[in-house]
Backbone bond lengths (Angstrom), bond angles and torsions (degrees), N, CA, C in turn:
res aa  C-N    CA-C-N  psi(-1)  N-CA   C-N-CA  omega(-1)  CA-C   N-CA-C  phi
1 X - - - 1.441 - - 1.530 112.44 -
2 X 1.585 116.19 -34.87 1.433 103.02 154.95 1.277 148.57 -24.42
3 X 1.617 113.09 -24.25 1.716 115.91 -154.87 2.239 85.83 -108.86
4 X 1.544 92.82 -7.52 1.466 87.79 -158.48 2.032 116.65 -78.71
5 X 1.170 118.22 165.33 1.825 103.04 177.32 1.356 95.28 -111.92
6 X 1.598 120.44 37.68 1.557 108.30 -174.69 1.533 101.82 -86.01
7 X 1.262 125.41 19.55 1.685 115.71 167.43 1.129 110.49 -122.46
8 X 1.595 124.65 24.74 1.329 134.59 -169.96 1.647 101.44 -124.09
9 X 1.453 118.06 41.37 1.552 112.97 -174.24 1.071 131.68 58.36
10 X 1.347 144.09 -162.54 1.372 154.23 -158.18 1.706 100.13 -113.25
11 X 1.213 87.48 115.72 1.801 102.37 173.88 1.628 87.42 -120.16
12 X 1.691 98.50 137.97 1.298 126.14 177.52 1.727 124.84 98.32
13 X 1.258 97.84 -124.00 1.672 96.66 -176.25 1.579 106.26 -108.88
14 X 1.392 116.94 139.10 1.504 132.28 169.18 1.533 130.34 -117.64
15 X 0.521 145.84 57.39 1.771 139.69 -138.81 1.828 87.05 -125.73
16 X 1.487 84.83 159.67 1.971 133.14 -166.75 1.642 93.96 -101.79
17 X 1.450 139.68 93.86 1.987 101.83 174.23 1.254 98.00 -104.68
18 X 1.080 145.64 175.53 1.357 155.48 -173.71 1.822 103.22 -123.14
19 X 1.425 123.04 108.74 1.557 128.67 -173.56 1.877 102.29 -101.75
20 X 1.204 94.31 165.70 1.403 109.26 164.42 1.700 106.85 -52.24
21 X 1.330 124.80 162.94 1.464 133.62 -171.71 1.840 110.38 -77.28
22 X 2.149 105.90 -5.63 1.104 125.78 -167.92 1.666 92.72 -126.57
23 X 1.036 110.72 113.37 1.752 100.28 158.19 1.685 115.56 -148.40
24 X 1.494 116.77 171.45 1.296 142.27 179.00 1.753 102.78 -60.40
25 X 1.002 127.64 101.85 1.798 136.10 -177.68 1.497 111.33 -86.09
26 X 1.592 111.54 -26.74 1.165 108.98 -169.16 1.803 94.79 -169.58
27 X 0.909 131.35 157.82 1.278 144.54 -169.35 1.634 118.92 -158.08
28 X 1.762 126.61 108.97 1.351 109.88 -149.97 1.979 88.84 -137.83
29 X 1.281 127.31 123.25 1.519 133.20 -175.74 1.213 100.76 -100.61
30 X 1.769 135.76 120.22 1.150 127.13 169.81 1.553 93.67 -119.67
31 X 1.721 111.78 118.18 1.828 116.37 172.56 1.013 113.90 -64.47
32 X 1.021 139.80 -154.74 1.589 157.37 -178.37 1.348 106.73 137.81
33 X 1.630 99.97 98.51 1.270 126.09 170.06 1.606 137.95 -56.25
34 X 1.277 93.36 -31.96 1.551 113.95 168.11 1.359 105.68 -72.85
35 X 1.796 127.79 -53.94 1.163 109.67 -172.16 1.843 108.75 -85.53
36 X 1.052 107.17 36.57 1.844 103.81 -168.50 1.706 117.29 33.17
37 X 1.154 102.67 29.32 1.543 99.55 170.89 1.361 129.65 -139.05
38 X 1.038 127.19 157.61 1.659 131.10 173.57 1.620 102.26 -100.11
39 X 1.763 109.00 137.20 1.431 104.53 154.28 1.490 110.49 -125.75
40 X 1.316 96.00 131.30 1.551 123.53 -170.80 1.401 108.26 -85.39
41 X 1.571 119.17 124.34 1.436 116.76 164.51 1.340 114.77 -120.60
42 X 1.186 106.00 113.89 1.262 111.82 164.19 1.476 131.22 -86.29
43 X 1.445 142.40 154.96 0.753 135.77 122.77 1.836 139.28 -160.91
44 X 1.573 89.25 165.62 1.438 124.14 -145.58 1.552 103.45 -84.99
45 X 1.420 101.29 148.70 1.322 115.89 178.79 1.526 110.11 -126.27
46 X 1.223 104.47 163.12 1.564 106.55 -179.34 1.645 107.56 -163.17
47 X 1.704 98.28 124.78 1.515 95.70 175.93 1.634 125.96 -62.25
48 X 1.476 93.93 -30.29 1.465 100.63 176.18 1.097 124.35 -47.95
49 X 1.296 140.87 -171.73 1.945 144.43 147.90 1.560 107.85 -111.84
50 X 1.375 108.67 -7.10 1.414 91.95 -164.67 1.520 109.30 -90.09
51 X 1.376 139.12 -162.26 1.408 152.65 -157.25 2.006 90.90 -114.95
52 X 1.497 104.79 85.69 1.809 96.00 175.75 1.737 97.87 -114.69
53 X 1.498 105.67 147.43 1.026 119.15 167.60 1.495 127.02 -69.51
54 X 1.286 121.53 131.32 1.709 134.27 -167.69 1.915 101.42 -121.44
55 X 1.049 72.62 136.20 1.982 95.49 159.47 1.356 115.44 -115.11
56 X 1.176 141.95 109.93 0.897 166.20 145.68 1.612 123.12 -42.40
57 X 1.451 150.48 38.29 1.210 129.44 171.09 1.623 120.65 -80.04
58 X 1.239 99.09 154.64 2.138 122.16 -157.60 1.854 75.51 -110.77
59 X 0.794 118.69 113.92 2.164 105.61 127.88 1.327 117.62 -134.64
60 X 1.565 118.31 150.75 1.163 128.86 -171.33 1.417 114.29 -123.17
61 X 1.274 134.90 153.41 1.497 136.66 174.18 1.393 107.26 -150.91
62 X 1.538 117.53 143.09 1.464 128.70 151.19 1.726 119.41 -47.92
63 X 0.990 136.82 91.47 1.250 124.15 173.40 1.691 129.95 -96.49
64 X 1.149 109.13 -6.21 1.787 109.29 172.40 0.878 97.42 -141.24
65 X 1.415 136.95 75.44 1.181 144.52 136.33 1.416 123.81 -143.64
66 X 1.559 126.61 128.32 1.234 130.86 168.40 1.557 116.12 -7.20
67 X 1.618 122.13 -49.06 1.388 128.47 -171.26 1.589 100.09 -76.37
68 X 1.029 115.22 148.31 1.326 116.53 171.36 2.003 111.86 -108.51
69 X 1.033 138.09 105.94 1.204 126.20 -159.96 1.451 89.49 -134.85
70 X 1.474 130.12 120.57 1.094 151.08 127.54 1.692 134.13 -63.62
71 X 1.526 118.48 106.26 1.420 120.26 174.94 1.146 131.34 -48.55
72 X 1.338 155.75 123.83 1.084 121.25 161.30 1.678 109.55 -67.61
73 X 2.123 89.40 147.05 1.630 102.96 -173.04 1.510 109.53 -69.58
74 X 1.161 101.88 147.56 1.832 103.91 -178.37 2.169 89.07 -104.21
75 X 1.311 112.67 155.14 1.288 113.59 -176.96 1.877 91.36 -136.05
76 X 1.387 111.21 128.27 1.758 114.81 155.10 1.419 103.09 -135.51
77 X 1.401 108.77 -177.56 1.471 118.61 -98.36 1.766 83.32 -163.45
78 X 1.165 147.58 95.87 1.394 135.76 177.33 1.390 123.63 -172.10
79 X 1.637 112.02 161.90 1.431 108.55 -174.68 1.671 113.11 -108.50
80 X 1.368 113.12 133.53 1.529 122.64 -175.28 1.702 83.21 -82.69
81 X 1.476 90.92 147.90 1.846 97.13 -171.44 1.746 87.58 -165.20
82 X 1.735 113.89 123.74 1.024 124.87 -149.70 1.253 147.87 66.07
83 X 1.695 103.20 3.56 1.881 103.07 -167.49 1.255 94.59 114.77
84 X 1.446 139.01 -30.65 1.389 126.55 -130.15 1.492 115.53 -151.46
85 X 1.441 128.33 150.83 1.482 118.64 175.76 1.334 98.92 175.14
86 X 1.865 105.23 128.63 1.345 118.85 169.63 1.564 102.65 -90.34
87 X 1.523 122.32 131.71 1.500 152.18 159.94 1.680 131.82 -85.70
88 X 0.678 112.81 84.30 1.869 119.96 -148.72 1.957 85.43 -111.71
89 X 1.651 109.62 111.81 1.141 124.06 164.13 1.785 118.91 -117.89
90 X 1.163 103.27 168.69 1.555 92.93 -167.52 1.974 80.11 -144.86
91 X 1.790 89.55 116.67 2.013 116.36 164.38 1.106 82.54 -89.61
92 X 1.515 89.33 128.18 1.501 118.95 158.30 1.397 90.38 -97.29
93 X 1.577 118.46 137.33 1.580 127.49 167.98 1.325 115.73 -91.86
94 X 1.546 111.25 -47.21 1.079 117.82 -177.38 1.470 125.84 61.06
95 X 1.345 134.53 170.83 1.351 142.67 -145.77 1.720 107.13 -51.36
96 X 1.150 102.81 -48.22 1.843 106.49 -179.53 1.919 107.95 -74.10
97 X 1.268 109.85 21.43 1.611 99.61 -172.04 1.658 101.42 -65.98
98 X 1.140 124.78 174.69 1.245 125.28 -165.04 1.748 93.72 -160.27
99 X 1.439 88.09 126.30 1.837 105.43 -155.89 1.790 89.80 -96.10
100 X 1.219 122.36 152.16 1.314 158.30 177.31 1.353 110.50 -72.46
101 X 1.003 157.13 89.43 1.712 137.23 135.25 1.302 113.71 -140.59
102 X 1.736 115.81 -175.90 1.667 125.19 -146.57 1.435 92.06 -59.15
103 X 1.431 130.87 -30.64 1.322 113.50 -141.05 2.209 95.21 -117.35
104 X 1.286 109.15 -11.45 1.296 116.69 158.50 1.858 112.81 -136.29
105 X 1.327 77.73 98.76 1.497 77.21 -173.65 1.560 138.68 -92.06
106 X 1.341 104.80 51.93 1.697 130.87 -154.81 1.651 112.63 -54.25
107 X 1.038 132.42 115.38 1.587 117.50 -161.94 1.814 83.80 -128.53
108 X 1.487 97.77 150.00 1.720 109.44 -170.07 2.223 94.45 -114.90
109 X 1.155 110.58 129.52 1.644 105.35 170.98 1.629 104.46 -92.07
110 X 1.660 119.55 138.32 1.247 147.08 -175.56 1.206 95.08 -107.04
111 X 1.662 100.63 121.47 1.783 103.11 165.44 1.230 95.18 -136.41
112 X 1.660 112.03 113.95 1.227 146.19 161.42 1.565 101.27 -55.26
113 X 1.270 140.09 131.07 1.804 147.34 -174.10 1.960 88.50 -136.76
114 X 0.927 111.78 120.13 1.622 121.61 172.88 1.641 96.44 -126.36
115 X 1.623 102.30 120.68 1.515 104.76 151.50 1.238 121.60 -150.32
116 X 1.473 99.55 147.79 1.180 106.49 -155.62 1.720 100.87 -143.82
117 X 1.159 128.69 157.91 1.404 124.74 154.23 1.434 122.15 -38.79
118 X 0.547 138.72 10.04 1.810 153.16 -177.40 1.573 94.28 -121.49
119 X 1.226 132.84 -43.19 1.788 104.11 -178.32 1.894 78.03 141.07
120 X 1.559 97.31 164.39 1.837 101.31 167.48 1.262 122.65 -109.53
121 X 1.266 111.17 152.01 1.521 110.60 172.39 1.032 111.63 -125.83
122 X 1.908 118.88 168.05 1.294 115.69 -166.90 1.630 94.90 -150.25
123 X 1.377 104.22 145.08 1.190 105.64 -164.70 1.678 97.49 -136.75
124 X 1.796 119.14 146.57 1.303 95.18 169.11 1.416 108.74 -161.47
125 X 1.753 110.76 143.79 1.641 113.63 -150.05 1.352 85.52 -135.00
126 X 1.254 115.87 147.91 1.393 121.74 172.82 1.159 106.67 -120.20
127 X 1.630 124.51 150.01 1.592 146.39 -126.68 1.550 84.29 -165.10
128 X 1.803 93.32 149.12 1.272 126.65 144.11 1.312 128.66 -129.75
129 X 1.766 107.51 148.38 1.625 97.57 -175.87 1.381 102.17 -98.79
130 X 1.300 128.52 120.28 1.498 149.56 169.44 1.569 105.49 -134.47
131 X 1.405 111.04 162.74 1.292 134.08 145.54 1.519 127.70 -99.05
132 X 1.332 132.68 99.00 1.678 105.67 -176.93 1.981 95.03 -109.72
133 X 1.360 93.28 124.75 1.666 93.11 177.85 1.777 106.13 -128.29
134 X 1.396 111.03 165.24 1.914 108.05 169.62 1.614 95.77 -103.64
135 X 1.337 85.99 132.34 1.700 102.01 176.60 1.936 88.87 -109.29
136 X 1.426 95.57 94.07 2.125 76.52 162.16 2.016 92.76 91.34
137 X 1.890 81.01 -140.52 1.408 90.50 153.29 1.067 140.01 -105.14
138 X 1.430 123.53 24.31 1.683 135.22 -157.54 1.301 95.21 -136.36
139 X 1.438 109.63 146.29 1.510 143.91 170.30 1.155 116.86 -82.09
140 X 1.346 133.29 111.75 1.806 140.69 169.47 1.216 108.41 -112.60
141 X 1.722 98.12 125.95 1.183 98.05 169.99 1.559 107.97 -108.37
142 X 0.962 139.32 155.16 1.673 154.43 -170.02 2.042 99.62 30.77
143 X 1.253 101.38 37.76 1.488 94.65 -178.83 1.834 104.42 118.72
144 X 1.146 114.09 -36.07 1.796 117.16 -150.65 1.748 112.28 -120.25
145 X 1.121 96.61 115.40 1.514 107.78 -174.20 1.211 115.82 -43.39
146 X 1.534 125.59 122.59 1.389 142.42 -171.20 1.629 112.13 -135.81
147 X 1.563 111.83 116.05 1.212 120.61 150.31 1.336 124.15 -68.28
148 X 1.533 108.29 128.80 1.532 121.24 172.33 1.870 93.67 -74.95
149 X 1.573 100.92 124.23 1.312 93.38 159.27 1.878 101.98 -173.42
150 X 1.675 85.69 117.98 1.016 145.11 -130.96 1.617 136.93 -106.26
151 X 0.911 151.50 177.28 1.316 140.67 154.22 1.769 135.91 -136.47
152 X 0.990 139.21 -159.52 1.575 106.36 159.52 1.816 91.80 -134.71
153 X 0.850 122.80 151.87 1.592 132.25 179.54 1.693 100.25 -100.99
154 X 1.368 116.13 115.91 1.698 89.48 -179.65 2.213 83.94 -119.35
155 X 0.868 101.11 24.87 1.592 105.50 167.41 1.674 119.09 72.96
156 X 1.573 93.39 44.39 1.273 94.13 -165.48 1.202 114.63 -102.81
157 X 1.332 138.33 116.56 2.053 162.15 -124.32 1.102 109.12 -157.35
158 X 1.772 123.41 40.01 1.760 111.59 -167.50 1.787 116.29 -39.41
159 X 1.840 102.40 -41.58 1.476 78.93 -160.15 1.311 112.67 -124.37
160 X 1.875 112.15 48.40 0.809 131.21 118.69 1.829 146.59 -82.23
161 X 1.809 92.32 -49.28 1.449 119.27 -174.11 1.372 97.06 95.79
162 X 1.279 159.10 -36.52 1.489 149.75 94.21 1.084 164.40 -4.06
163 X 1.335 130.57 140.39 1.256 120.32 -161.10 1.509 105.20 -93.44
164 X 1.530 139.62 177.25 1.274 134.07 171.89 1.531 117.24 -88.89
165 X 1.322 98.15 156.92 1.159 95.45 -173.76 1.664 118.93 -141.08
166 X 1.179 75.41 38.24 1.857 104.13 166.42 1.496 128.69 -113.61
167 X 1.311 136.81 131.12 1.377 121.05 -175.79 1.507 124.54 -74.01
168 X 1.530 107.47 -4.66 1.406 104.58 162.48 1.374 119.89 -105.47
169 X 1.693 147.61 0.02 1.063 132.87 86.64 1.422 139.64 28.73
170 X 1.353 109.92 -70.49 1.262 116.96 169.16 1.982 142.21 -108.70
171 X 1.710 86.16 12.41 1.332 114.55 151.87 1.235 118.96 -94.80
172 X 1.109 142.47 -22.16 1.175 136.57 -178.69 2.036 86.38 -81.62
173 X 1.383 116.42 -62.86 1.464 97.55 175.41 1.511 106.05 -18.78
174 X 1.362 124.28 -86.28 1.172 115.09 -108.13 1.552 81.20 -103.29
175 X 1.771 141.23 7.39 0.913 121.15 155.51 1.613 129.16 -81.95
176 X 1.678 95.43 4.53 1.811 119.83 171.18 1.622 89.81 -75.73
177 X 1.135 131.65 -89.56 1.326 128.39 167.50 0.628 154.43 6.17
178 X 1.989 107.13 -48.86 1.368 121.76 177.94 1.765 111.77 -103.52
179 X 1.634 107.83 -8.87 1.648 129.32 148.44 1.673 102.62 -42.27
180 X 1.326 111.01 -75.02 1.367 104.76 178.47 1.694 129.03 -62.63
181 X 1.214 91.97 8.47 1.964 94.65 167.56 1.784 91.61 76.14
182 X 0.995 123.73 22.01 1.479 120.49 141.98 1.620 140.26 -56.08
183 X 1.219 107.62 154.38 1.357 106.88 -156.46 1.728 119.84 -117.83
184 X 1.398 111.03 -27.50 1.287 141.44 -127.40 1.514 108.11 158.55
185 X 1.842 110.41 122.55 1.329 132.17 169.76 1.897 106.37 -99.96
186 X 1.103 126.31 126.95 1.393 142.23 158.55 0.978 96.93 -63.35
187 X 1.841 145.77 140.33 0.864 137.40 106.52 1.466 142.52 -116.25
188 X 1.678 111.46 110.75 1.212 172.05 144.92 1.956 91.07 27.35
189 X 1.040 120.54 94.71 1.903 115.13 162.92 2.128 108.11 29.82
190 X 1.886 91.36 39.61 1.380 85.64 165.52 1.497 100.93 178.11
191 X 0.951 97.83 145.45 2.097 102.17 -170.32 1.979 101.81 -108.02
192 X 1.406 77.94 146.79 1.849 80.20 -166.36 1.703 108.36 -93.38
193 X 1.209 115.88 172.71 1.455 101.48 -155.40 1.847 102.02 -82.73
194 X 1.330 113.23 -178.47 1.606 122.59 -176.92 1.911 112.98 -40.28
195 X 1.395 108.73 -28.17 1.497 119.63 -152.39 2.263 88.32 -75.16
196 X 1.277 86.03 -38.73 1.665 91.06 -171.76 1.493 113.14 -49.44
197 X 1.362 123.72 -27.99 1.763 139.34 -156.27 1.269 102.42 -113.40
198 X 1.630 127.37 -1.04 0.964 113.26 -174.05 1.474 123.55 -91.72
């Protein structure tokens, strides 16, 4: 925690947004490669107390990859009752799905569509379909034995005191990284800002 500026305030972006009176609280993609599908959980918040009706649309797309693969959108249909409501949809991927790992690294964008009498919102997380499981003592990813190898990030920016906060910034990192036959960055009792995930 020494090397870190986490007692030096908020470096980067801070913002106030103002949402519909209904919004997305949490948003969670579990793949499953075998069944070609993702199931999406959402869930919804609501300032209200009362019982309001929600629409729910899922769509998904390939976005960095040569293939272009579009989901079909899944649409539900439900009532927030208490403030609150879990939304459980099921992506079908189907034949063109396009699997995730170090060496094809296919990522699909999720756009959450909420409407409601209160106005819509849209929310959007990008996913990959992989499996990573322990067989024994070894790591598989989509089936095929993979070493984690790795680094640890302990947030060190001498001549800033900061981390970047640009997304090309942090491609050039991690194409230093992946020079050294890296696999995977650790990072160390501190999360790096939005630009890193992008």
């Amino acid at each position: 925690d020494q090397t870190q500026g986490n007692w030096n305030g908020i470096v980067g972006r801070i913002e106030l947004v103002s949402t519909a009176a209904i919004w997305a609280d949490d948003i969670r993609v579990y793949p499953d490669i075998h069944k070609r599908s993702a199931r999406v959980e959402v869930e919804l918040k609501s300032l209200r107390k009362s019982a309001d009706a929600v629409t729910l649309t899922l769509r998904a797309h390939s976005f960095n990859s040569p293939v272009k693969h579009v989901v079909e959108p899944v649409t539900l249909s439900l009532k927030i009752r208490d403030g609150r409501a879990l939304a459980v949809g099921i992506l079908e991927m189907g034949d063109q799905m396009q699997v995730w790992d170090e060496f094809s690294p296919a990522l699909y964008m999720l756009e959450t569509q909420i409407e409601s009498k209160y106005g819509t919102e849209f929310e959007h997380l990008s996913f990959g379909m992989r499996e990573f499981v322990v067989d024994g003592n070894r790591f598989l990813v989509n089936g095929r034995e993979t070493f984690l190898r790795g680094t640890v990030e302990n947030c060190l920016f001498p001549q800033t005191g900061y981390p970047p906060m640009d997304t090309q910034a942090w491609e050039r990192i991690f194409r230093i990284c992946r020079s050294y036959g890296l696999n995977h960055m650790r990072f160390h009792s501190w999360c790096p800002p939005k630009a890193a995930f992008e």
